[in-house]
C-alpha positions in Angstrom: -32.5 -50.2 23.1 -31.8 -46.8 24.0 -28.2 -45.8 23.5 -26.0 -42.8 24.3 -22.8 -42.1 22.9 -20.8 -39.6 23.8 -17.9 -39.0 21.2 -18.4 -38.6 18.1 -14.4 -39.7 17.0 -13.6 -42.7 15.0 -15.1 -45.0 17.4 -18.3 -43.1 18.4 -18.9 -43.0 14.9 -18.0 -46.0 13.7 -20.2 -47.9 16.9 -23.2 -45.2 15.8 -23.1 -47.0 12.4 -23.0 -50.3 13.8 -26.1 -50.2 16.1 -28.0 -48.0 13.9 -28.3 -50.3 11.6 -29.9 -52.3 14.2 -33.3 -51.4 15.4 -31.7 -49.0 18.1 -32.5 -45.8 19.2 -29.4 -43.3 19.3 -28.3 -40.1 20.0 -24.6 -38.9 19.9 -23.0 -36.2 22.0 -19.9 -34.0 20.8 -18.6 -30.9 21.1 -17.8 -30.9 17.7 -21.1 -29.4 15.3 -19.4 -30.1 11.8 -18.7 -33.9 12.8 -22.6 -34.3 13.9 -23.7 -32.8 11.1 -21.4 -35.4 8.6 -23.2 -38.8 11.2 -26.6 -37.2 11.5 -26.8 -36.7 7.2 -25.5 -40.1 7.0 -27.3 -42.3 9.9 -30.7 -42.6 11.1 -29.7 -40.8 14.6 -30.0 -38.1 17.0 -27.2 -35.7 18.0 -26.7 -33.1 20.3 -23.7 -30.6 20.6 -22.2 -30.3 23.8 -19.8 -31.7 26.5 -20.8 -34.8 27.7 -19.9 -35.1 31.3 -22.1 -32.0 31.8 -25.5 -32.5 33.2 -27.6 -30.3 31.3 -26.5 -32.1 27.8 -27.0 -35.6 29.2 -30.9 -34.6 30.1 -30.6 -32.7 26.6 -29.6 -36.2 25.3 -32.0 -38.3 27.2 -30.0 -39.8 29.4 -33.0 -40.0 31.7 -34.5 -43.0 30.3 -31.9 -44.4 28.5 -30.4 -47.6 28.5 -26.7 -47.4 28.0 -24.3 -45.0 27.7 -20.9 -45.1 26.3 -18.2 -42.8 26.6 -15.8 -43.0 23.6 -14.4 -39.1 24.1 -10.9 -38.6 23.5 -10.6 -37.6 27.5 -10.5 -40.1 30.0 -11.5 -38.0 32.9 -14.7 -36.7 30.9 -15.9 -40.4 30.1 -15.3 -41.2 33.5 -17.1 -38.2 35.2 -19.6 -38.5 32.9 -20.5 -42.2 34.2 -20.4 -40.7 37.3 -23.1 -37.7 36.7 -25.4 -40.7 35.0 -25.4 -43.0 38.0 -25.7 -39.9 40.7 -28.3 -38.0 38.5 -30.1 -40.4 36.0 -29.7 -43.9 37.6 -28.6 -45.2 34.0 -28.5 -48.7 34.3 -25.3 -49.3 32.4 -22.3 -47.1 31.9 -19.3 -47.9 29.7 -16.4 -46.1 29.5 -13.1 -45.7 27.3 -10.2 -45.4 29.2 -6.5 -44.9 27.9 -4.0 -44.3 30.2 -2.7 -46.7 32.5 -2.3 -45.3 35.9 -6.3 -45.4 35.9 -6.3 -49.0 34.8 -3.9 -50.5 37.3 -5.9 -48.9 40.3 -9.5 -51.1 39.3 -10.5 -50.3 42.6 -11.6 -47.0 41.3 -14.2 -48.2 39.0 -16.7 -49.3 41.9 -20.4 -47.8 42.7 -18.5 -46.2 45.4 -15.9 -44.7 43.6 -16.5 -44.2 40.0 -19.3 -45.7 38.6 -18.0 -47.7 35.2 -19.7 -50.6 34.8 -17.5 -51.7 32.1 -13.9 -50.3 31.0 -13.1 -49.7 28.1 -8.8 -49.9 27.2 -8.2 -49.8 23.2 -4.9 -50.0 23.8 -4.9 -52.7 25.4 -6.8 -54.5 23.3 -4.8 -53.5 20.1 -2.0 -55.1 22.1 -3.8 -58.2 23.0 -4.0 -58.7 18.8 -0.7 -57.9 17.7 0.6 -60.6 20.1 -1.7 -63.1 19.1 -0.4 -62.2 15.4 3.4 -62.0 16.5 2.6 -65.4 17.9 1.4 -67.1 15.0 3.4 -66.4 12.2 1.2 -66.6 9.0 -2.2 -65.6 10.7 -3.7 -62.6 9.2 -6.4 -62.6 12.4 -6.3 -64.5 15.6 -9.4 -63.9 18.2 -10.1 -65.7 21.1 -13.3 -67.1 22.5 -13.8 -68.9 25.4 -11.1 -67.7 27.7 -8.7 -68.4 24.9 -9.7 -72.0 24.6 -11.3 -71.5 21.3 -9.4 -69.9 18.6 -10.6 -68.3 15.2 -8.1 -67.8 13.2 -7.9 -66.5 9.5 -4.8 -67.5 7.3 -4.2 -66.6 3.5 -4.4 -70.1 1.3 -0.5 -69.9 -0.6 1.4 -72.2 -2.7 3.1 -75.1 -0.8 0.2 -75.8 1.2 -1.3 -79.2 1.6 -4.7 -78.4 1.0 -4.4 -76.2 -1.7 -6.3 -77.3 -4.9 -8.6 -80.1 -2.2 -11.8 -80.3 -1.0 -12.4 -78.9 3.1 -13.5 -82.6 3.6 -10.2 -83.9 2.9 -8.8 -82.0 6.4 -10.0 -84.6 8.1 -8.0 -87.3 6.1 -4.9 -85.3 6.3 -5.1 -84.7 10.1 -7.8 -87.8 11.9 -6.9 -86.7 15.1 -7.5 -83.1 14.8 -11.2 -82.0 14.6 -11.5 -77.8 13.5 -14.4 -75.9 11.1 -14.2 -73.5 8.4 -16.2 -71.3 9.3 -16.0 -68.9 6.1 -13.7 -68.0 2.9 -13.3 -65.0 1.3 -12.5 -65.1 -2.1 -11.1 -62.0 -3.9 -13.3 -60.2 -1.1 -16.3 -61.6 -1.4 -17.8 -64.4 1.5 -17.9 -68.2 0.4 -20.1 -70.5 2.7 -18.0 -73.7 2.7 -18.8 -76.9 2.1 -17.6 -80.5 2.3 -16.5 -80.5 -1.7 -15.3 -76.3 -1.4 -11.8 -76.3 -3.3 -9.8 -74.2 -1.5 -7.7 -72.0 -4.0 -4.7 -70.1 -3.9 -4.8 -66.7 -2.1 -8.3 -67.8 -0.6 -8.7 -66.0 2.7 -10.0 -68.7 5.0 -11.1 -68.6 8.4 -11.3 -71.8 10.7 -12.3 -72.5 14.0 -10.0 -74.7 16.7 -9.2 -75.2 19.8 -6.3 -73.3 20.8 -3.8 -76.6 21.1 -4.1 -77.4 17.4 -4.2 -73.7 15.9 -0.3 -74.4 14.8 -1.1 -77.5 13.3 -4.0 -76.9 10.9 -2.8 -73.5 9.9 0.4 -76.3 8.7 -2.4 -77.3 6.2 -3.0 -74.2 4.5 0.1 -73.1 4.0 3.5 -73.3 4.3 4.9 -73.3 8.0 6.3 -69.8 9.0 9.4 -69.5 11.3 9.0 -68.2 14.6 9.4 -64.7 15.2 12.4 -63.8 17.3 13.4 -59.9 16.3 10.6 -57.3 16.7 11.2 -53.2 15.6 8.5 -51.2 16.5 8.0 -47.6 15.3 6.1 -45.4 17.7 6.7 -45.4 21.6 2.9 -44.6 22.8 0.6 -46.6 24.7 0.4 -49.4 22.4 4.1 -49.6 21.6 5.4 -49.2 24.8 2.4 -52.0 26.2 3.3 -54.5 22.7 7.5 -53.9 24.2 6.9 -54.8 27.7 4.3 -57.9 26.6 7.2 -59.0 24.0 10.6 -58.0 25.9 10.6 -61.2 27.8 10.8 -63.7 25.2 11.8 -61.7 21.7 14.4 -59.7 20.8 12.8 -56.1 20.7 13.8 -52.6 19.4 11.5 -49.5 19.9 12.2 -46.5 17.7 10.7 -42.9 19.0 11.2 -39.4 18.1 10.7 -37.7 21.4 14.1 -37.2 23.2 12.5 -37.3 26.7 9.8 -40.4 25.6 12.6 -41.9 24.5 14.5 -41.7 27.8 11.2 -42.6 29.5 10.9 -45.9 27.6 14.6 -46.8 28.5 13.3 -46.3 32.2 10.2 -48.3 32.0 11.6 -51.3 29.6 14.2 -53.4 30.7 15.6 -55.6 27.9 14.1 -53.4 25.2 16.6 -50.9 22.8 15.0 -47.7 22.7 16.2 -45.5 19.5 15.4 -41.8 19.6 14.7 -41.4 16.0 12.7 -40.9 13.0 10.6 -44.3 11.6 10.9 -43.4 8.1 14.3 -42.5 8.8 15.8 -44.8 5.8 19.6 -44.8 7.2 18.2 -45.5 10.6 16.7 -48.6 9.9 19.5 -50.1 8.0 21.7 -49.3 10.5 19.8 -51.3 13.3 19.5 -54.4 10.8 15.9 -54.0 9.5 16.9 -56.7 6.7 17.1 -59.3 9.7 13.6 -58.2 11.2 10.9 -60.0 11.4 8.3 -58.2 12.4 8.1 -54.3 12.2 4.9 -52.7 13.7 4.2 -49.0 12.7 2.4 -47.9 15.4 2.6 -44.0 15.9 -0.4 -41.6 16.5 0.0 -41.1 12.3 -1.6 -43.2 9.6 0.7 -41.5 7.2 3.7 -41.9 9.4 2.7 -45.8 9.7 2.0 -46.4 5.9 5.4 -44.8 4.9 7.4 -46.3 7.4 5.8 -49.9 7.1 6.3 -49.7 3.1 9.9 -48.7 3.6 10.7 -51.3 6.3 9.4 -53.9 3.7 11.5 -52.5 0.8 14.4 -52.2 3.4 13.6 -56.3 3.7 11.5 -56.6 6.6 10.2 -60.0 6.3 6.4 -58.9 7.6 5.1 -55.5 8.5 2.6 -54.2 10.3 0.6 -50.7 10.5 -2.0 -49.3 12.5 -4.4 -47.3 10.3 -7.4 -45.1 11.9 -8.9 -44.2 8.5 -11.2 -47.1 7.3 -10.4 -45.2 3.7 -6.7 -46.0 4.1 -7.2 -49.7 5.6 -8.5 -50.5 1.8 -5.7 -48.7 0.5 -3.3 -50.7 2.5 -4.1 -54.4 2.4 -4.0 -54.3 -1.7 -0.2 -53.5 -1.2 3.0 -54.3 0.3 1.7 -53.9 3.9 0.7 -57.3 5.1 -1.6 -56.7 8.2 -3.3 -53.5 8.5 -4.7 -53.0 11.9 -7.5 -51.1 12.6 -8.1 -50.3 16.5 -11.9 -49.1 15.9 -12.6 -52.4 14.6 -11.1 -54.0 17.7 -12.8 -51.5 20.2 -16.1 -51.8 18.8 -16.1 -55.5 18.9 -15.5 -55.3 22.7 -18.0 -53.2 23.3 -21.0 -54.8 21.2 -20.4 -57.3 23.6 -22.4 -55.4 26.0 -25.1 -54.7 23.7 -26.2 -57.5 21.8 -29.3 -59.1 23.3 -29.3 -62.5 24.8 -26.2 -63.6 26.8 -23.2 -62.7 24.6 -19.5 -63.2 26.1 -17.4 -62.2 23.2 -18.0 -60.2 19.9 -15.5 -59.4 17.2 -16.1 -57.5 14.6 -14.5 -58.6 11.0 -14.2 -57.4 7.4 -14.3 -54.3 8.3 -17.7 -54.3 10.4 -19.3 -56.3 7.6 -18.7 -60.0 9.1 -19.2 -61.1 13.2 -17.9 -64.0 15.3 -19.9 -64.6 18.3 -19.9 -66.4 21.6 -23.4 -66.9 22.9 -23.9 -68.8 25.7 -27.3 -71.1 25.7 -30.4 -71.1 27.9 -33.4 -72.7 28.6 -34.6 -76.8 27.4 -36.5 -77.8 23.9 -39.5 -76.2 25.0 -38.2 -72.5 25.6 -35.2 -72.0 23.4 -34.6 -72.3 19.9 -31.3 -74.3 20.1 -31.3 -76.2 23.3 -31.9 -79.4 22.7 -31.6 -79.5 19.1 -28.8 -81.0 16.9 -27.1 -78.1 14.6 -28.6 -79.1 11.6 -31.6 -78.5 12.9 -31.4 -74.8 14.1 -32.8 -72.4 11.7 -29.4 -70.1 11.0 -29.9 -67.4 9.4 -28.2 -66.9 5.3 -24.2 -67.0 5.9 -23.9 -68.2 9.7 -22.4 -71.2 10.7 -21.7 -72.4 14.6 -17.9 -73.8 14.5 -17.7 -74.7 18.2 -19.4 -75.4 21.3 -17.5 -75.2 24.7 -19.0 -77.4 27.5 -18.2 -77.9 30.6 -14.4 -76.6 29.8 -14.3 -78.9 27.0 -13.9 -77.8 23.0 -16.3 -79.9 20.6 -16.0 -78.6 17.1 -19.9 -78.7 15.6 -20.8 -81.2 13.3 -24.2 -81.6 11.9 -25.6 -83.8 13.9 -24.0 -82.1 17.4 -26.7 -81.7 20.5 -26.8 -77.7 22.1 -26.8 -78.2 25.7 -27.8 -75.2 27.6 -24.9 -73.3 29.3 -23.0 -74.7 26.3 -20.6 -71.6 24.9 -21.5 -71.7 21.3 -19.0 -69.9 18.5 -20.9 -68.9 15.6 -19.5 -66.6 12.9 -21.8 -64.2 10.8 -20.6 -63.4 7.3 -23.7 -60.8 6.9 -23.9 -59.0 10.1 -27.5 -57.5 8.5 -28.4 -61.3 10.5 -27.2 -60.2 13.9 -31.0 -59.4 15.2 -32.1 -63.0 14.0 -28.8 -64.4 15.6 -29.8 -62.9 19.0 -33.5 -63.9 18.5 -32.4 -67.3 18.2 -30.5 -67.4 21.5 -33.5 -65.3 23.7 -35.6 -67.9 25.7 -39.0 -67.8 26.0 -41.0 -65.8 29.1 -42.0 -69.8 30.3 -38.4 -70.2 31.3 -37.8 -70.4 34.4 
């Protein structure tokens, strides 16, 4: 496939990376020469210097018979105008753009043929909100995607003492809980991938992921480890788009404080939130944070435009006794730093972007993709075509599918029902099938697997 990307930020570079490796043709457009330079000496790619909502770089990029293009800029209105220029001028047949601030969002009627031509948007934010609820809802969880409309859940807990299954075989879930069906779908184990098996032993501080459907997610995670109390008191550091979206999601239901050093942000977020305390203030500010009770917090999300800002101010929460903390980290360089410390979940918002939009690229009829371990890992949902004769997994029990090294299917969604996989479990086509990829160097056999034959019909 022939893919333009325009952006050559954390995202731009971090999605070159991930289809590059791929068997994809690419070509990444920046205004910024020294950052090209750095991708084209490390990736087998094309780059050209230049703005990219500008027609004469677009054709200098080859947007004239390309596939895709994505707009990952740091501007909304050039991602957007540059979707535009490739549907008036090059008829590009899909066009995906980034877009950060709200009052484009909550006007979708913009994003027509008619209007603006964005196939799909884009909203990071958005997204990195999406996860931090799904974490603030499930105390323990160090991940929690959703497949399936949210009917599926894959969730990834640490193994600690106190839990029942710790020092078991995985086959013994089933004696603990016989009405509860759910997969483990991987474990890592001091970093490296385990593919599990009936007799795996899972050990302390085993990072283990497992498949469910969403009504049981509580109650297996009970098996693993201890049972955390519900969140009630939420601090957040950093009153941006993702802070102010994570406030209004939470202010509802939780008790939530927002802390933010701009005097007339600060008065903007007391506008805009209505049961939240704003704090005009510094988030490392030590005296600060006592004296709003960050002992009694439960959650404290660092979440300004500053990795540093986020790492200091998370750390200190936790000394302060915050009982988890959370920081959003752009540098992949950091994010190893990070989860080897205090800092319990270190969230990365490329990692959640790109995930959304390999979606759109995979071949064969992908719904959801998220990215894991750092880009190294995958969970899918493919949906299946075709009969026996035409596709490789139709009609043919699990067992029998030729997976490629390190992939396992956890769940199949049919007809609005969850069935967790077993061995001997039938693909239907249309079924919704959850696979997860703990060597995403397998994706192109994955998506092979999943492509029916030219006699369908």
């Amino acid at each position: 496939m022939k893919i333009l990307i325009l952006g050559a930020g954390q995202v731009g570079s971090s999605l070159a990376e991930n289809l590059a490796s791929e068997d994809n043709d690419i070509t990444v457009v920046d205004v910024d020469g020294r950052g090209l330079a750095v991708l084209q000496d490390r990736l087998d790619i094309r780059t050209v210097r230049g703005k990219g909502s500008h027609p004469n770089v677009l054709l200098k990029a080859g947007c004239d018979d390309a596939d895709m293009l994505i707009a990952v800029t740091n501007s909304d209105e050039t991602n957007m105008i540059a979707c535009q220029v490739a549907y008036t001028i090059f008829r590009t047949p899909t066009k995906i753009a980034r877009v950060r601030s709200n009052q484009y969002l909550i006007h979708p009627e913009l994003f027509t043929n008619d209007a603006l031509p964005v196939d799909v948007l884009i909203s990071p934010e958005q997204l990195v909100t999406d996860y931090i609820k799904r974490l603030i809802e499930y105390p323990g969880a160090l991940q929690v995607l959703d497949f399936a409309g949210g009917q599926v859940q894959l969730v990834a807990v640490r193994a600690f003492k106190g839990g029942p299954l710790l020092g078991h075989e995985l086959q013994e879930i089933r004696q603990h809980m016989p009405n509860i069906d759910t997969r483990v779908a991987a474990i890592y184990r001091k970093g490296r991938p385990l593919i599990p098996k009936g007799d795996t032993i899972i050990e302390e501080n085993d990072e283990v992921f497992f498949i469910v459907d969403r009504r049981n997610t509580r109650k297996v995670m009970s098996e693993l480890r201890r049972v955390d109390k519900p969140f009630k008191r939420i601090m957040i550091a950093g009153g941006g788009n993702i802070g102010q979206r994570l406030a209004r999601t939470l202010e509802g239901r939780l008790h939530v404080k927002i802390i933010d050093h701009n005097p007339a942000n600060a008065r903007m977020l007391s506008e805009e939130l209505e049961k939240t305390i704003v704090l005009l203030g510094d988030v490392s500010d030590e005296e600060l944070l006592i004296e709003e009770n960050i002992e009694g917090t439960d959650v404290f999300c660092a979440l300004t435009n500053d990795d540093e800002a986020n790492i200091m101010s998370a750390l200190l929460a936790k000394r302060l006794g915050a009982r988890k903390v959370m920081a959003l980290i752009n540098r992949a360089a950091y994010v190893d730093l990070v989860e080897s410390g205090e800092i319990d979940i270190a969230i990365s918002p490329q990692e959640a972007t790109i995930g959304s939009l390999l979606a759109h690229v995979r071949r064969g009829d992908v719904e959801m993709v998220h990215s894991l371990r750092k880009g190294a890992a995958e969970a899918i949902e493919a949906i299946a075509h075709g009969d026996h004769k035409t596709s490789r997994v139709v009609g043919r029990a699990v067992a029998e599918i030729p997976l490629p090294p390190g992939t396992t299917i956890g769940a199949i969604v049919r007809n609005g029902e969850v069935i967790i996989v077993h061995h001997d479990t039938v693909i239907e086509s249309d079924d919704h099938v959850i696979l997860f990829l703990v060597d995403k160097r397998y994706i192109i056999d994955v998506e092979r697997l999943f492509q029916v034959a030219v006699t369908f019909i």
